[in-house]
Structure formats: structure tokens, C-alpha cells
N, C-alpha and C positions, 0 to 999 in steps of 0.2 A: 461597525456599530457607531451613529452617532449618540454623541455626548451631547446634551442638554442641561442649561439653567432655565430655572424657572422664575421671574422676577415679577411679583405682584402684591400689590401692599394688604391684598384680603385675601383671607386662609383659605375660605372654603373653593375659590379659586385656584391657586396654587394645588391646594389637594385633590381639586377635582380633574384637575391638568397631568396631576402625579399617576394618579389613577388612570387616566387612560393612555397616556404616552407608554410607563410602565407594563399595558398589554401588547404592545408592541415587541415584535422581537429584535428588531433594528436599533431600537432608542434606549437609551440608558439617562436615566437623570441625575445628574452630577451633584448639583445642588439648589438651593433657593434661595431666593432675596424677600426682604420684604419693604424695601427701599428703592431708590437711585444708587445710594450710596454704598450699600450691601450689594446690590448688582454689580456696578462697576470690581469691587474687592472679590465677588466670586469668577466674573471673568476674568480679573488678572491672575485669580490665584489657579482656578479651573484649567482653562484655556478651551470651553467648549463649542463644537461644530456649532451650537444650535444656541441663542438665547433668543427663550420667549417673552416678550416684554409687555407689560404695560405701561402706556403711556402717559398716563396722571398717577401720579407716587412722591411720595413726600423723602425729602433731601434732592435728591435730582431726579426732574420730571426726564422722561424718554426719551425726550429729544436730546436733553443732557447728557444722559449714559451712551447715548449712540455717539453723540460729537467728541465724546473722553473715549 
């Protein structure tokens, strides 16, 4: 089973991301971000196979959370 976060700073994204990964039977969603900053802190604290990013997001943009 991979583990997934989901890090994107608009809900109906994220939820609409939960939603389909969760019909999956391979994928499990660990947690979600709705930041740079909350991203970074769920992968450290997570440690999951999968994060799905978006790239414009307020504290640290994507490019940020991939280089941390």
C-alpha cells in the first residue's frame, strides 16, 4: 500500500484528490497540507511513499518543500 499526502492550499482540491486516490485499493492518504509549511511538517512527521504537491502555496511555494 502506498502512503500519500496531499498538500494544496484549496479544499475543494485536496478533497477532490482524497476522493479519488481513496477509491483506490493500493493508496491510502496519510494526511494533508494546506501550505508549504504544513507540508514539509506532514512529510517529516508522516514519512510518505507519495506526496502530491502543488506548486503555488503560501509559506513555502513547491519548489521550497521539495529543496527542504
Amino acid at each position: 500500500m502506498a502512503t500519500i499526502v496531499i498538500a494544496d492550499d484549496h479544499n475543494v482540491i485536496r478533497q477532490g484528490l482524497r476522493a479519488l486516490l481513496t477509491e483506490q485499493p493500493d493508496f491510502e492518504v496519510v494526511g494533508e497540507a494546506r501550505d508549504g509549511i504544513e507540508a514539509i511538517s506532514q512529510v517529516e512527521s508522516l514519512h510518505p511513499d507519495v506526496l502530491v504537491l502543488d506548486m503555488i502555496m503560501p509559506g513555502f511555494n513547491g519548489i521550497e518543500v521539495i529543496r527542504r
